[in-house]
C-alpha positions, 0 to 999 in steps of 0.5 A, a space after each residue: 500500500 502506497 504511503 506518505 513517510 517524510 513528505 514523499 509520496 508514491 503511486 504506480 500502475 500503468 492505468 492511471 500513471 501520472 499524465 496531467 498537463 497544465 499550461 499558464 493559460 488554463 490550469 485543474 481547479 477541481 476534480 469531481 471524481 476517484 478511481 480507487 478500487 481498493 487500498 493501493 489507491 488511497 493513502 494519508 499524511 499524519 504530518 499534514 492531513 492530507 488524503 491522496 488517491 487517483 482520479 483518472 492520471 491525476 492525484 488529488 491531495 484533499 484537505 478533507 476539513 477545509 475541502 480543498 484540493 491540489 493535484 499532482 500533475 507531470 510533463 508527460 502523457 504516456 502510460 508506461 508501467 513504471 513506479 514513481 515518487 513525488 515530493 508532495 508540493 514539488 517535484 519528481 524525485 524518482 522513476 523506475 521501470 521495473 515492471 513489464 505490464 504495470 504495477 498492482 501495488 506498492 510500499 515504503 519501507 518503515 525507514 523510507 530507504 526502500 519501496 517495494 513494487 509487485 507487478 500485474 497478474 500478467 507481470 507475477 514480479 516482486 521487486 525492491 528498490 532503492 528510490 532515492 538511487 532509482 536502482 532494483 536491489 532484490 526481485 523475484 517472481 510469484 506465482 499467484 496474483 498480489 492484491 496487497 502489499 505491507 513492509 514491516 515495522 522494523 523493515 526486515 521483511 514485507 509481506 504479499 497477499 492474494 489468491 489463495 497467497 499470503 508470503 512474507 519475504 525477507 531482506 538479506 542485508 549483508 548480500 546486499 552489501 556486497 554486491 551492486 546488481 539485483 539480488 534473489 529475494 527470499 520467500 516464505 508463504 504463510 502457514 494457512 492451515 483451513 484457509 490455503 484456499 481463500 482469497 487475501 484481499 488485504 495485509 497489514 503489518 503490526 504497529 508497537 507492540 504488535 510489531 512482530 504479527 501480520 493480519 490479513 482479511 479474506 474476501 469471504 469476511 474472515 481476519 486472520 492474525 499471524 504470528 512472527 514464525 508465519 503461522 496462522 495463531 488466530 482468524 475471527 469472522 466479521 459477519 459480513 457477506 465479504 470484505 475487501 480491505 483493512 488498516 492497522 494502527 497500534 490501537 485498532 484494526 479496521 476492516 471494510 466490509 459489504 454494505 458499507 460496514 467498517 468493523 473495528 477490532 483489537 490488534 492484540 487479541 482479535 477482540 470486537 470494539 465497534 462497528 463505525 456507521 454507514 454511509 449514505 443509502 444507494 439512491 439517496 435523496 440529497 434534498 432530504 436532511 436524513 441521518 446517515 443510518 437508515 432502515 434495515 431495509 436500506 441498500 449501502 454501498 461496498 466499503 472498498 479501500 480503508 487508510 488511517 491517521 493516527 495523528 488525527 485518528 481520522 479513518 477515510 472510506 472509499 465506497 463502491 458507488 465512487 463516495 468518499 467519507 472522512 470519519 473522525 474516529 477519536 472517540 469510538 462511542 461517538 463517530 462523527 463524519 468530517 467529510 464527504 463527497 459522492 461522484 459518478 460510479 461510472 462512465 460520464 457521458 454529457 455534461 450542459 452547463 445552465 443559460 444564463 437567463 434575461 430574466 434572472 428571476 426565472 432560473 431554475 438553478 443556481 448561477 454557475 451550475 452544472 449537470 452530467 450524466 452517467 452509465 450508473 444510471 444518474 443526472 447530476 446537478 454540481 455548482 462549479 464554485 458552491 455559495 458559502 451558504 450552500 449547505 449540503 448532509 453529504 457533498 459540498 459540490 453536488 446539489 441533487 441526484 436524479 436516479 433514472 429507474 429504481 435499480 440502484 445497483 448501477 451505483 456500483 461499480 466493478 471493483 477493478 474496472 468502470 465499463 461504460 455500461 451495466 451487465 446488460 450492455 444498456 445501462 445509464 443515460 448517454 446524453 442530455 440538453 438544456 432548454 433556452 429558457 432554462 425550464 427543462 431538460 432532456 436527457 436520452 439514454 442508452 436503450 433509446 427512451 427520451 425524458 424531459 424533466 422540470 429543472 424547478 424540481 427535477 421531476 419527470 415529465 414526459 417520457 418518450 420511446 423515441 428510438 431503437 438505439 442510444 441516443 447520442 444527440 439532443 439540441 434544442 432550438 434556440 431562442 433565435 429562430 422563433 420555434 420550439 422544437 427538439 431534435 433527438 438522434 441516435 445509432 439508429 440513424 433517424 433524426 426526429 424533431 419534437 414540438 415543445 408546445 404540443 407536449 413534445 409530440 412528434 413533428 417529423 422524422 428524418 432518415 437521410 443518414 446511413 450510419 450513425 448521427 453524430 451531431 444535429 444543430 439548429 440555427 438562423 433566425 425566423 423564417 430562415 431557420 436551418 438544420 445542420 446534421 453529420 455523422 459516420 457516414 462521413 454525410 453533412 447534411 444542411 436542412 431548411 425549414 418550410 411551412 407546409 399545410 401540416 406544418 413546419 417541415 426541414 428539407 435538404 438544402 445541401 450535402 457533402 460527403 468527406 473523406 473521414 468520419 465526423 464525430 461531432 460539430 459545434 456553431 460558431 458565436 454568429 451560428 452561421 458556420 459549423 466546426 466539425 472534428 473529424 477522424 483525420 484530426 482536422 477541424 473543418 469549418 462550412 457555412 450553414 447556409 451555402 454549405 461550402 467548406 470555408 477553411 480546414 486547420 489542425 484540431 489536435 497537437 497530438 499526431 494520433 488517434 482521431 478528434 472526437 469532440 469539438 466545443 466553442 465557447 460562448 465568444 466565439 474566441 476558443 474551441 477546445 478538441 478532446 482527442 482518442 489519445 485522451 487529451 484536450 486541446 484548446 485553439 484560437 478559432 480565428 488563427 487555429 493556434 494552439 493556446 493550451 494542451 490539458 492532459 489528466 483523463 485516464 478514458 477518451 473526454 466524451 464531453 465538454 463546456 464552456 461555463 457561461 462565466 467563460 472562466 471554466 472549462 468542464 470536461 467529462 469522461 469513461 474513466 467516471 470523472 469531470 474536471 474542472 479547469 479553471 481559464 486565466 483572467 486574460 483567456 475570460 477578459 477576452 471572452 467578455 470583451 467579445 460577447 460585450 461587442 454586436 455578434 459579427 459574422 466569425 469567418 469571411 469567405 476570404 479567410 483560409 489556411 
């Protein structure tokens, strides 16, 4: 398990390995999100406080009383398995490549002369090192997968747990001394008796007088104390349907168990102490001030990874619907939470920021707000900097959770990976709009239904089974144009337009597309409105609305047919021109009413993969890309500059906005995470300046390159 000793840090793995990039220009202000599967994925400072984990490539240092973050960020972006050590608030200090695949876990020694790093199933290495000289001085192979890793008090030993393994290895300091190259390490296993078939989930060396013992938890809910001769001397059941994870001070041993339940023992005798209280219920309502305890009834999340204080005697809880909880555990008989934030559990798909309104009396919403969806199956409504009068039992930044359907099973996310979809393949809501006059929102999932939900309560409205497939697009239309209409597309390759003021019945179908939509776009102003559509066809399509005798109907105006895929498509400030990212990652930029292409630049700083989604923002000045090599690019729209390059996504970026304020830019993605990045005051002035002015048309036919 990873830990703090001296103020250095270290994590590893080629998963979510170190790779966020800020530039002057834009840097990470906030990370709504965790990626920690289990205990190798979180850690504590006694000396400060601080809290780390992974978030996608990015650490989160988190200050849980004053909730604020910091990140550790790198100048590189790739994703080799290697271990590395951070000092905390400054730089690299070490980098080995000692592992082929990636790195399962790791641990300083008590001393902090040595790490010890074990490699994926695929790698079956265990080695130690030397961080401060970056060297290998001792390795050797396992045969069964190591889910934990703890070194000893006195530094003579380490010990692995995992498959149907428990094996203490030892240190032999006198060969290290002699010679200069990587030494056979020594193994030991565990004398496991009745247990030699269960699976270790969790290892932790003793503390003080319990120095010379080693606990283990297993997955079927048994921990087990072994003695210094490896012998297994006792085991107690902890009544629980599994566990998963387990921290050890001099005081106590807590063991993180099914349906949120910590259990806590004593290292000297096994001896039951208490149980701490659970978190929240899956399917929670955060409008409710209810106690974190509920019914018998009530469904909990899984606790997942445990880390301690002991300075602090503050004991962090990660949970498997992606929560975090800071216990203040100083007196057993009255636990109290001292923090806690609960994120997506799953992949992120959309995320739409809220119009600012004329009439701001009229707004559902608080200013600055957001929301996103996801595969687990919820809608989230955050606020990008939260009111100091906003007061919230359970999460500083999230105001409400809508649950789509009653299974609040996709809350929970697999304990090794988060897949962008349920068991069946279908889960979670793909994309969501927000309407102009900010009173509904439409949100289509991934089995094809659209909703419209009332922002003023965040109910339900109408329910539409619009398509046989996920819906990948919704645009409004704006206010502009003088209608009211919605259009939804999906992987079906229809289009269909909805009249608001008809309760959102069908107005027209359209089935031009052979492949996939992409985008769809409305613009103009009335009566010459237009709708712009592209997709995998490599098809754009450039429509025009007619009055007809059974009303308003889209014709084909324009088609143009390119070369590579089109992923996605943003207006300009003026709404007369269309930026599309395209598979060859270039951006491509047509003028909606004669639909020719008027230039064509470079939409990635990266030279692979292809550009998957496109943003302005509400200026016009910027566009920002995301790109399949999961970065995020920020270019000048007139000059197609490049102005930021952001890494810090573990999953390709699904989504992003521009927040109204132009301070912001918000960006979602698989690895179940949004970032928030905040934009120098140069980048916002600019912005500003520009929406102050009288919208001018961005492009003129004459500009190219």
């Amino acid at each position: 398990m990873p830990e703090f000793l001296n103020g250095v840090w270290l994590r590893c793995g080629s998963r979510w390995w170190i790779s966020c990039v800020s530039s002057p220009q834009v840097v990470l202000d906030r990370v709504l999100g965790i990626s920690t599967a289990n205990s190798s994925g979180l850690t504590c400072d006694p000396n400060s406080g601080l809290i780390a984990y992974p978030a996608g490539c990015v650490i989160v240092l988190l200050h849980p009383k004053k909730n604020k973050q910091s990140h550790i960020i790198n100048t590189s972006s790739g994703h080799m398995p290697c271990v590395r050590v951070w000092e905390v608030g400054g730089g690299q200090v070490a980098d080995v490549q000692s592992h082929k695949y990636g790195v399962a876990c790791v641990a300083f020694s008590a001393n902090g002369a040595y790490i010890v790093s074990v490699g994926y199933q695929h790698d079956m290495t265990v080695s130690v090192w030397d961080w401060r000289k970056g060297t290998v001085i001792a390795s050797n192979k396992v045969s069964s997968r190591v889910a934990a890793v703890s070194f000893s008090e006195d530094n003579s030993y380490f010990v692995t747990a995992g498959n149907r393994h428990v094996k203490f290895w030892y240190l032999d300091a006198s060969k290290e001394r002699r010679v200069n190259s990587t030494v056979p390490l020594i193994g030991r296993s565990g004398l496991l008796g009745d247990h030699k078939n269960s699976v270790f989930c969790g290892v932790a060396c003793g503390r003080g007088l319990m120095a010379s013992s080693t606990y283990c938890i297993t997955s079927s809910g048994l921990l087990c104390l072994f003695s210094s001769s490896r012998q297994l001397e006792a085991w107690v059941d902890l009544k629980t349907a599994s566990a998963s994870c387990l921290a050890v001070s001099e005081a106590y041993i807590f063991c993180g168990c099914a349906d949120g339940t910590v259990r806590v023992f004593s290292p000297a005798n096994l001896q039951y102490i208490s149980t701490l209280p659970r978190p929240h219920r899956l399917g929670v309502d955060l409008t409710q001030d209810a106690p974190l305890t509920s019914g018998p009834a009530a469904q909990h999340p899984d606790t997942l990874a445990l880390t301690f204080d002991p300075a602090a005697r503050r004991l962090t809880c990660v949970y498997s619907d992606h929560s975090v909880f800071v216990w203040d555990v100083g007196d057993m008989r009255s636990v109290g939470k001292l923090y806690s934030a609960l994120y997506h559990s799953g992949c992120v798909w959309s995320v739409e920021v809220y119009p600012e309104l004329a009439e701001p009396s009229r707004a559902c919403l608080p200013p600055a707000s957001f929301l996103t969806c996801s595969s687990d199956n919820t809608i989230r409504l955050w606020h990008a900097e939260p009111p100091a009068a906003h007061r919230n039992l359970y999460s500083h930044e999230l105001l409400r959770i809508v649950y789509v359907g009653e299974n609040t099973q996709h809350l929970q996310a697999d304990g090794e990976r988060v897949d962008g979809a349920g068991a069946d393949g279908k889960a979670g809501i793909r994309v969501l709009g927000v309407s102009p006059d900010g009173q509904h929102l439409a949100a289509g999932d991934r089995c094809g239904n659209l909703r419209i939900f009332g922002l003023q309560f965040l109910d339900e409205l109408v329910k539409i089974e619009a398509h046989d497939s996920e819906v990948l697009c919704l645009e409004f239309s704006p206010a502009a144009t003088g209608l009211k209409l919605l259009a939804s597309a999906s992987r079906d390759r229809l289009i269909h337009v909805f009249d608001l003021q008809r309760s959102y019945s069908l107005q027209q179908t359209l089935n031009d597309h052979s492949a996939s939509i992409t985008a769809v776009k409305f613009t103009g102003e009335s009566p010459a409105v237009h709708m712009v559509s592209c997709g995998a066809d490599k098809s754009i399509y450039f429509r025009s609305a007619e009055q007809t005798a059974e009303g308003l109907v889209f014709s084909r105006s324009h088609h143009v047919v390119e070369k590579a895929t089109l992923y996605d498509m943003d207006l300009d400030a003026s709404r007369t021109h269309a930026a599309i990212a395209c598979q060859d990652r270039n951006i491509r930029v047509y003028d909606v009413e004669s639909g020719k292409m008027r230039k064509c630049f470079r939409g990635s700083s990266s030279d692979d993969g292809a550009l998957l989604k496109v943003q302005m923002d509400p200026s016009g000045t910027f566009l920002a890309t995301s790109c399949s090599d999961k970065n995020i690019t920020i270019l000048d729209y007139e000059s197609g500059e490049c102005v930021a390059s952001l890494f810090g996504h573990s999953e390709i970026v699904t989504c992003m906005r521009f927040s109204q304020d132009c301070k912001h830019l918000i960006t979602v993605s698989g690895d179940s995470c949004v970032f928030v990045w905040r934009l120098d005051s140069q980048m916002t002035n600019t912005m500003r300046k520009k929406l102050a002015r009288p919208t001018q048309p961005a492009l003129q036919n004459k500009i190219s390159f």
